[in-house]
C-alpha positions as CSV (number, residue, x, y, z in Angstrom):
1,X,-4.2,-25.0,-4.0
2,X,-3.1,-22.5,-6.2
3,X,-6.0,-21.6,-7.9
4,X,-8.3,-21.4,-4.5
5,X,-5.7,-18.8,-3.3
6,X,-6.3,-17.2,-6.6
7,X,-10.0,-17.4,-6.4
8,X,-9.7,-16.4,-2.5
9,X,-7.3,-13.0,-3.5
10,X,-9.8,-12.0,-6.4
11,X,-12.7,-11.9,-4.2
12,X,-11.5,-10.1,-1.6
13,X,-10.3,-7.5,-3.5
14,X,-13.8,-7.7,-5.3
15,X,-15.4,-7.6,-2.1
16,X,-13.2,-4.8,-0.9
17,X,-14.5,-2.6,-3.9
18,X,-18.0,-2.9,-2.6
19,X,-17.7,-2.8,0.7
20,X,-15.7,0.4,0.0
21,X,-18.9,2.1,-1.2
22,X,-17.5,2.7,-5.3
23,X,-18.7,-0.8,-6.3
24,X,-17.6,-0.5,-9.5
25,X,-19.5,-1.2,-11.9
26,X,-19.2,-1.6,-15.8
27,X,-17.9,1.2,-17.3
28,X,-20.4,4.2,-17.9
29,X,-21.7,5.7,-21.4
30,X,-20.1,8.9,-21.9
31,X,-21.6,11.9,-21.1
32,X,-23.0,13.7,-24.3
33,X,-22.7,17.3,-23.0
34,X,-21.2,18.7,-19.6
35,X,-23.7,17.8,-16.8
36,X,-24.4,19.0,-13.7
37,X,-24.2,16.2,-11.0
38,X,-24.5,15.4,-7.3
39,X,-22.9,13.5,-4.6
40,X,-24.1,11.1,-2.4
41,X,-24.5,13.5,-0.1
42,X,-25.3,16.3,-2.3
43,X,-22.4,18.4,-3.3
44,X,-22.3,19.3,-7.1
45,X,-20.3,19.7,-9.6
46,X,-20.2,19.7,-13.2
47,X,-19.0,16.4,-15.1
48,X,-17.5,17.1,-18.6
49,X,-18.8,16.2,-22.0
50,X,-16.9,13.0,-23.2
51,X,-16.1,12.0,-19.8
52,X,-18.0,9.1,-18.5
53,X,-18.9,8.8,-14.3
54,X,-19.9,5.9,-12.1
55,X,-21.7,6.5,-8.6
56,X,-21.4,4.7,-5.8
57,X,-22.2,4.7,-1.9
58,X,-20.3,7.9,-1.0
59,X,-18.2,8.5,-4.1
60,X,-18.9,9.3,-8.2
61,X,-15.9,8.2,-10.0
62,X,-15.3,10.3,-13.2
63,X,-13.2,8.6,-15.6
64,X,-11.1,10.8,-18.3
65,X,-11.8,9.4,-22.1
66,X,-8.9,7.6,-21.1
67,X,-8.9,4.7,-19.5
68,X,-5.6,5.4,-17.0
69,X,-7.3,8.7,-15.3
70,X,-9.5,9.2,-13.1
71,X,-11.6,12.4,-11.0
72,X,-13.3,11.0,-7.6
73,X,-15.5,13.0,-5.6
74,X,-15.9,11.3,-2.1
75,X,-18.1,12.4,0.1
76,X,-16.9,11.5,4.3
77,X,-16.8,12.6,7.8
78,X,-13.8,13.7,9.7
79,X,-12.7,16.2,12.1
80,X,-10.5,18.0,9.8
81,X,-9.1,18.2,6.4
82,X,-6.5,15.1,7.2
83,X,-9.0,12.8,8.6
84,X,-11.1,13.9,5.4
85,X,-8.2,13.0,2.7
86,X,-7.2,10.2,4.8
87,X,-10.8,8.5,4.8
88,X,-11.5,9.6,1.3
89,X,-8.2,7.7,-0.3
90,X,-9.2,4.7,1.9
91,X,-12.8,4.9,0.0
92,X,-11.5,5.4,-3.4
93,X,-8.1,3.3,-3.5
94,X,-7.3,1.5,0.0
95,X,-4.0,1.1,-0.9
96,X,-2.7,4.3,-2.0
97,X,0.3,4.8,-0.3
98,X,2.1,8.3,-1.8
99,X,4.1,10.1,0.5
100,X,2.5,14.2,0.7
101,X,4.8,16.6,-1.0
102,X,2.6,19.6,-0.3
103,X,-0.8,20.4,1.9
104,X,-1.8,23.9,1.8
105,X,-5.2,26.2,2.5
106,X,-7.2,28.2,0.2
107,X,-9.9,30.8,1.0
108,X,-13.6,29.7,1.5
109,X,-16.0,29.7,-1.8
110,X,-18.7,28.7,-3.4
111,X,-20.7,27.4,0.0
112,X,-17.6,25.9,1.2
113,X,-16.3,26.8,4.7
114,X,-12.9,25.8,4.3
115,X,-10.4,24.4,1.4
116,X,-7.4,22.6,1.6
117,X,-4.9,21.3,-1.3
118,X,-2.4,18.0,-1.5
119,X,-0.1,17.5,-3.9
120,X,1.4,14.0,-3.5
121,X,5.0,12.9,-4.4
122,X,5.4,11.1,-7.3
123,X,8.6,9.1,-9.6
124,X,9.3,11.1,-12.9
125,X,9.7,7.7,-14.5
126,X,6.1,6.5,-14.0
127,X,4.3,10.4,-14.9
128,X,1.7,9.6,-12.2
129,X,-0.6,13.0,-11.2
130,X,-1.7,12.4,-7.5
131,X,-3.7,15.4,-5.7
132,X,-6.5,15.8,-3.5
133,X,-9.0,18.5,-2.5
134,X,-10.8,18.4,0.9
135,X,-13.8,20.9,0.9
136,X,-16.1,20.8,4.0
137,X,-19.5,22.8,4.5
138,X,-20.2,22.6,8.2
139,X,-19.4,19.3,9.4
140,X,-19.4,17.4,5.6
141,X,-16.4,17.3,3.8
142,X,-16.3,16.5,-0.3
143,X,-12.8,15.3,-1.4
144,X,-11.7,15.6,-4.8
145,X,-9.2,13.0,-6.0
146,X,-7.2,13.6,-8.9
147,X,-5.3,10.6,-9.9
148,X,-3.9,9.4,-13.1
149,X,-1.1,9.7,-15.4
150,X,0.4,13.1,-16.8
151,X,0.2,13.0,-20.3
152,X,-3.7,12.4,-19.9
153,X,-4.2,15.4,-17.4
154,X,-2.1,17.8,-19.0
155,X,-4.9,17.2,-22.3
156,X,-7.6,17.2,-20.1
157,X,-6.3,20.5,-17.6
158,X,-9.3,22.4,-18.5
159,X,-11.9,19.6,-17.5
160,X,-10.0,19.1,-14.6
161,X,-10.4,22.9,-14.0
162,X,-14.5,22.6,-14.8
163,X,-15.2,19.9,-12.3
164,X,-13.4,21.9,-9.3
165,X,-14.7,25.0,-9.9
166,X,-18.2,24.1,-10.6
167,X,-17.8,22.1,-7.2
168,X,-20.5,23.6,-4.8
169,X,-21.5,23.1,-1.3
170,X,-24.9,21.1,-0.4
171,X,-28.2,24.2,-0.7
């Protein structure tokens, strides 16, 4: 019995990867040179050299050079900024459950209409970095989740910096 319940919880957290619209997939080559990319829906952005990225559904997952960090760009629908983090977190990891420390709003740019920034509480023990970027041109919204561990993002600031502000509105 216990191994059917094993079986049973692996694929449905298997399915739940899929059906979330990442389906992850073996881990990508790494990106020679910095490259421009593209949403599902067709924001852009530039991925950096080194980094490796995986596309799904509604979501390219950029993974740092190491393995514990991790850049998604989700594309969703909401009414507002909220509904767009909310439904972007549920896309990229359902059970992310970190209480908001800080949401605040930054001036319009690069095609965007509006900005918005979260910062998400985390433990000083575990060194987590958790924030999120909700950009929306018209009635789309690209979010930009940041999530991974702190020694890796404070090496790889300046990547970080490339992919959000090479992001660019759809046209």
């Amino acid at each position: 019995m216990r191994r059917s319940a094993f079986a049973c919880t692996c694929f449905v957290v298997l399915l739940g990867c899929w059906v979330g619209g990442l389906a992850q997939k073996p881990a990508a080559t790494p990106l020679a040179a910095d490259t421009s990319l593209a949403t599902p829906g067709g924001a852009t952005f530039t991925a950096p050299a080194g980094w490796s990225a995986v596309s799904g559904e509604r979501a390219v997952v950029l993974q740092t050079p190491e393995p514990d960090s991790h850049v998604a760009i989700v594309d969703v629908q909401a009414a507002d900024a909220d509904g767009a983090i909310a439904a972007a977190w549920k896309i990229y990891k359902p059970d992310a459950k970190r209480p908001l420390k800080l949401a605040t709003d930054r001036p319009a740019r690069n095609g965007w209409d509006a900005r918005r920034v979260y910062k998400y509480e985390t433990s000083p023990n575990e060194r987590a970095v958790a924030e999120a970027v909700a950009y929306r041109a018209g009635a789309a919204w690209a979010v930009l989740i940041i999530d991974g561990t702190e020694p890796t993002f404070e090496r790889r600031a300046a990547p970080v910096s490339l992919i959000s502000q090479s992001s660019r509105a759809k046209g």
